[in-house]
N, C-alpha and C positions, 0 to 999 in steps of 0.2 A: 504494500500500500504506500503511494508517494505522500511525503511530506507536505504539507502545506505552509510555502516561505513564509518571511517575516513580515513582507511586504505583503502579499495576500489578505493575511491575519486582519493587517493594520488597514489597506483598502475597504476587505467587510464588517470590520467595526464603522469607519467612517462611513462608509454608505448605510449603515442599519441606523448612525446615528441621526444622519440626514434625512432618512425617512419618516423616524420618530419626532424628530424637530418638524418634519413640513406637515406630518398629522395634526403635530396640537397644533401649529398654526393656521393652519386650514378653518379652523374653529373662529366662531363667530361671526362678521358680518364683513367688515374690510371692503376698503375701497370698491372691490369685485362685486360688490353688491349694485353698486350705482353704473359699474360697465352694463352687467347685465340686465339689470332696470331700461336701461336707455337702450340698448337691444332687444328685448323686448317689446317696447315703446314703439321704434321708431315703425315697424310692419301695422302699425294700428294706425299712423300718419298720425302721431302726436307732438309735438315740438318737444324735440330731445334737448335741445338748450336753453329753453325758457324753463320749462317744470325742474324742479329741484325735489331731489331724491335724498333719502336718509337724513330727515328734515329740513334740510337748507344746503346741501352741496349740491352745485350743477354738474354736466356731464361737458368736459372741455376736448374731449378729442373726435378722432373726422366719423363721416358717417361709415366709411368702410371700415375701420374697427367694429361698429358694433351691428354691423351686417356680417363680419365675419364670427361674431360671439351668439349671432342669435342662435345656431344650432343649439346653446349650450343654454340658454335662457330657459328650457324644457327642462334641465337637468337640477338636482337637490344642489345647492350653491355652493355646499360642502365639498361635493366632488368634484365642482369647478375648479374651486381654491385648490384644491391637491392637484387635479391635475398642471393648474398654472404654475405651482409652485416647484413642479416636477420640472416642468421647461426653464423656468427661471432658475434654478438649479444647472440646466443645459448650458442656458445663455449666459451665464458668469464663470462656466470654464471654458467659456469657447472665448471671452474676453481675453483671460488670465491665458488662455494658450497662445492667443496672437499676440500679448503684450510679452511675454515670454520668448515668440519667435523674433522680437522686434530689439530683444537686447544681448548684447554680447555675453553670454551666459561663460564660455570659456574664459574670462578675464576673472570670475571667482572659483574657486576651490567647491566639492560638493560640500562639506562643512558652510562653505557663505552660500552657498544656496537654498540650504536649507533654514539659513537665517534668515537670508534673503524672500523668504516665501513666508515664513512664519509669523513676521513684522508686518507684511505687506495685507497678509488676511487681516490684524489685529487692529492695521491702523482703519479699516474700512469696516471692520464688522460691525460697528453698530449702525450705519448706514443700509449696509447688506441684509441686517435682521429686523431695521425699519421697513423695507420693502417689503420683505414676506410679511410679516405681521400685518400689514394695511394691506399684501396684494398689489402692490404699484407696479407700475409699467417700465419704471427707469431701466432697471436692469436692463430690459428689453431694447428700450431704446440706447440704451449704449453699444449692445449687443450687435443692433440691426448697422452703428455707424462701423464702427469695424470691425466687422465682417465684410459690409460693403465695400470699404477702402481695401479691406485682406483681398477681396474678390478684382479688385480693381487694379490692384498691385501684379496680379498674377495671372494678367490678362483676361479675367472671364468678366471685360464693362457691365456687359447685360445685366448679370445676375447681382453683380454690386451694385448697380444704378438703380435697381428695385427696391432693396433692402433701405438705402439711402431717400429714395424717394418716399417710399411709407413710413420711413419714421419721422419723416419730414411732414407729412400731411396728415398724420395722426395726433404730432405734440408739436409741431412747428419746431423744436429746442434745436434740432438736428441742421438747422438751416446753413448757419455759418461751417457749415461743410461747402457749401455750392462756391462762395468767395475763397473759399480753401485750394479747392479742387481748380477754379480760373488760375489763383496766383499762383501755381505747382505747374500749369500747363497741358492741364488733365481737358482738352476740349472733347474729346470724345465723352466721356463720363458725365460731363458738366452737361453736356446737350439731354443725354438720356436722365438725367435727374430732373433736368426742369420738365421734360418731356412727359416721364413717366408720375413725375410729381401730380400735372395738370390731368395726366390720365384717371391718373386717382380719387381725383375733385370727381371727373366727370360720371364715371364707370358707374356708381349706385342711380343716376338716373334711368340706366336701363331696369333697373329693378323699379325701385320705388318711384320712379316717373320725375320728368328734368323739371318742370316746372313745381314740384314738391322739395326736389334735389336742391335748386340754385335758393327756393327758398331759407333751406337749411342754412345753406354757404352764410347768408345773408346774418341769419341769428347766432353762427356762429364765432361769425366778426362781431360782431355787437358785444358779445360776451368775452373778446380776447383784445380787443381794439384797446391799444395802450394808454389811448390819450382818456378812457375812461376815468372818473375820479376814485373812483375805488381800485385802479391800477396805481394810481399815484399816491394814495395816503391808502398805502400796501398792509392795512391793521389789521383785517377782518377777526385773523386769527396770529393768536399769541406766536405759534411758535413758525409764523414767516421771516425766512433770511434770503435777503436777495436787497439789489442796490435802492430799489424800492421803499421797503419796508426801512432798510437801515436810514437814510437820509432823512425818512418820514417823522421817525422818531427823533433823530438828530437835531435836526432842523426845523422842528415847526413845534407849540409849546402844546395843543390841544390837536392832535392828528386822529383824534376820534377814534384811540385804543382803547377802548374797554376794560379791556387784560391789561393795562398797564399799572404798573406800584406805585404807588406812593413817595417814588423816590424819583428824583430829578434825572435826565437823561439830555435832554434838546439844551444846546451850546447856543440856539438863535429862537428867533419865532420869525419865518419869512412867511412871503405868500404861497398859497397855487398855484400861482404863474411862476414864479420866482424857484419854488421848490422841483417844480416841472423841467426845468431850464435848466436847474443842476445835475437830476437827473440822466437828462439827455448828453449832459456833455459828458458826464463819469461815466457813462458807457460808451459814448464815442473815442473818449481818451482808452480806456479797457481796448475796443475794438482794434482802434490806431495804435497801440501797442503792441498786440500783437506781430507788426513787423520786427519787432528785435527780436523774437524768438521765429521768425522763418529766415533769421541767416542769410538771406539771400535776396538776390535781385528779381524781381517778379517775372513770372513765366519760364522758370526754369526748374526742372524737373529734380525733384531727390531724389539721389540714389542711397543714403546712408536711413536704414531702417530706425537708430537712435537717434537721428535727426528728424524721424517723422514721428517717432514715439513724444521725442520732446516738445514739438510743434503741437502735436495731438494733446496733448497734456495741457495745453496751456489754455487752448481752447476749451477745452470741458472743465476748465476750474471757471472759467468767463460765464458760462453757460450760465447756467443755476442764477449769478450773478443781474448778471444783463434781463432776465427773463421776470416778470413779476410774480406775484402767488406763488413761491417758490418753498415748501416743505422742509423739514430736516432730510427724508429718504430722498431729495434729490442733490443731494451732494454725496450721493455715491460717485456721481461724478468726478472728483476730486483721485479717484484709482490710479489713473494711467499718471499723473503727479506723483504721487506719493510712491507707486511704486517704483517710479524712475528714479527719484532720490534716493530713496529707500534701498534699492543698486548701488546710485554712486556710494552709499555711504561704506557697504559694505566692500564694494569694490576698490575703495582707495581706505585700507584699515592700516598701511602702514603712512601715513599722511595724518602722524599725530594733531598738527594744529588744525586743520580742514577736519579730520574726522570730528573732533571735538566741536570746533562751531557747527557744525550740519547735526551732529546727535544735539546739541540744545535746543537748534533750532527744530530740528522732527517734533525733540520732547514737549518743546511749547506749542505747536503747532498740533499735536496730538491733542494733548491738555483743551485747547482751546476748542476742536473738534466736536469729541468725544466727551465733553463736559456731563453731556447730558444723561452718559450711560456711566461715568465713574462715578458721578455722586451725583445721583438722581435728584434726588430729594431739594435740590438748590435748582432746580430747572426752571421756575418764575422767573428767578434773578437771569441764567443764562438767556433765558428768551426777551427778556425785559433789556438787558445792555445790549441784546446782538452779538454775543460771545463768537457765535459760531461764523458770521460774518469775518469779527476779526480775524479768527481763525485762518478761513480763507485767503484774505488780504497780505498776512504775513506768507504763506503758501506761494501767493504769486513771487513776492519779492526773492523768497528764496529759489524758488524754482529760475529766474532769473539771473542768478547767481550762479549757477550752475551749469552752463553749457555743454554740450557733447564737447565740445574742443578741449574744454577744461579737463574732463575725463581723459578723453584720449592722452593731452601733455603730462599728467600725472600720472594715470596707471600705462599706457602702451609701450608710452613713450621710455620708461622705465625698463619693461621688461624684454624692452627690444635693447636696452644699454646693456643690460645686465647680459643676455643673450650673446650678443659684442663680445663683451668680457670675458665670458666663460671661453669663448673662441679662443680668443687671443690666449687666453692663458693655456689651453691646451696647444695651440701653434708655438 
């Protein structure tokens, strides 16, 4: 009778444990409730983005999402949930394997790899176990961006420019992929996303009928359309972090938070207009930033995988940011960041003074994160200053700091001297 490795063992523990986690999570009502409400809905021709589900949440993504859920609207919610949770389980090792195929793994020891993996789950899990616990779609749409670029990367455009284009037309968040893909030189990909984007709008009119169809489009802008006031003083709910909410609070002395303490927060008390205005340009500047991290002169192609890991990084820490109504489970987002650091760090372990400022910096930036699940119980006050904001913010900075270049001069560059060395001294 063969042995059963050690690895085996430890694989079917963690798969059993996985299973038992996404059971009890499957439990109760979550997010998934309101997909499937509004799929349901929508075959009865009821306005899926007016009526508000699970007393006052509306349903924010496109109609083909929940034309593709109503098979499941028949089914007990329970087994919805596990099975979604089952794919979302899919969809965040199919992230972690392209973000893994994206970075020079040879440059650490299996010992930093397995650090390197264990830090990377730890600094995202309570992000990753907000999703299942609510049923969110992030995972997914992070999943659907690359994949698409994975797909895109390796010549199959089609099949990437789909994935990209639904999850663009489902939560819009996916968009500054298209400005991504022009400045890269991706014309081909770039055409099929807008293409297959607008196909997407249009396809559910053949079912539910165009004039019911463009209706929807219509109430759907209404409900996402930024200049809305309830976009701008971003309060509804306590625990929104995005440049929105944060400014809101900041900046204006009565932003009409409910949830807010008793304790001082706003530095000003500006207008609507004025508060709008700052808005607009903190994400323009965000956006227009983003050229220092693509390296390069626009319309020219990457060829260095850690260069597009790092570019992609910086973009999905913006995300969540720039986007308003923005949750705790959507700074999952913040992955392909941290675990790119979260490399250099262990990647350059003989670079005492660097390893040292990067580990306080994670440590802060963790802390600041993660506040919410280290010491719950203080989670008013987190939500009340926008902890998790700061968080972020310092994220970018550091991520900045840190170049593929910088890597490459301090660790390659090193072990190709050292290399040298050994030569010569055996010559």
């Amino acid at each position: 009778m063969k042995k059963i490795g050690a690895n085996k063992i430890v694989y079917l523990l963690l798969s059993l444990l996985i299973l038992v986690f996404i059971l009890v999570e499957a439990r109760g009502e979550g997010d998934f409730l309101i997909f499937q409400s509004a799929a349901s809905d929508l075959l009865k021709s009821e306005n899926i983005y007016r009526k508000e589900y699970s007393t006052w949440y509306h349903y924010y993504y496109d109609v083909v999402f929940a034309l593709l859920l109503y098979p499941l609207s028949f089914l007990p919610l329970y087994y919805v949930k596990v099975l979604w949770l089952m794919l979302n389980v899919f969809f965040a090792y199919r992230i972690w394997q392209i973000i893994l195929s994206w970075l020079p793994l040879s440059l650490i020891t299996e010992k930093g790899k397995k650090q390197f993996v264990s830090l990377s789950v730890v600094f995202v899990f309570a992000f990753l176990w907000d999703n299942f616990h609510l049923s969110q779609v992030t995972i997914f749409l992070l999943y659907l961006t690359f994949e698409g670029l994975h797909l895109i990367n390796t010549q199959r455009t089609l099949r990437g420019s789909i994935l990209i284009a639904f999850g663009i037309t489902m939560k819009v968040l996916p968009i500054f992929i298209i400005p991504y893909l022009i400045y890269r030189r991706e014309w081909k990909s770039t055409f099929f996303v807008i293409l297959f984007s607008g196909l997407l709008l249009l396809i559910p009119g053949f079912i539910i009928g165009f004039e019911f169809n463009s209706f929807l489009l219509q109430e759907r802008w209404k409900l996402l359309n930024p200049t809305n006031v309830v976009h701008i003083l971003d309060t509804n709910e306590r625990s929104f972090h995005s440049l929105t909410t944060y400014f809101a609070t900041l900046l204006v002395k009565d932003c009409q938070d409910v949830y807010a303490l008793p304790l001082r927060r706003n530095i000003a008390d500006i207008s609507l207009v004025s508060l709008n205005l700052v808005i607009t340009m903190s994400r323009l500047a965000l956006i227009l930033f983003a050229i220092y991290f693509l390296g390069s002169k626009p319309f020219k192609s990457v060829t260095s995988h850690l260069q597009r890991l790092y570019e992609l990084s910086y973009i999905c820490l913006i995300t969540p940011l720039i986007f308003p109504h923005q949750q705790l489970y959507a700074f999952f987002y913040i992955l392909p960041a941290s675990a790119y650091l979260l490399f250099f760090l262990v990647a350059t372990r003989a670079h005492h003074i660097m390893k040292m400022g990067l580990t306080v910096s994670m440590i802060i930036i963790y802390f600041l994160t993660n506040a919410h699940v280290i010491l719950g119980q203080f989670n008013h006050y987190y939500n009340h200053f926008k902890i998790l904001t700061y968080g972020v913010f310092v994220l970018i900075v550091v991520l900045a700091l840190y170049k593929p270049k910088k890597l490459f001069d301090l660790v390659i560059r090193k072990k190709e001297n050292m290399s040298t060395a050994t030569e010569s001294a055996e010559t």
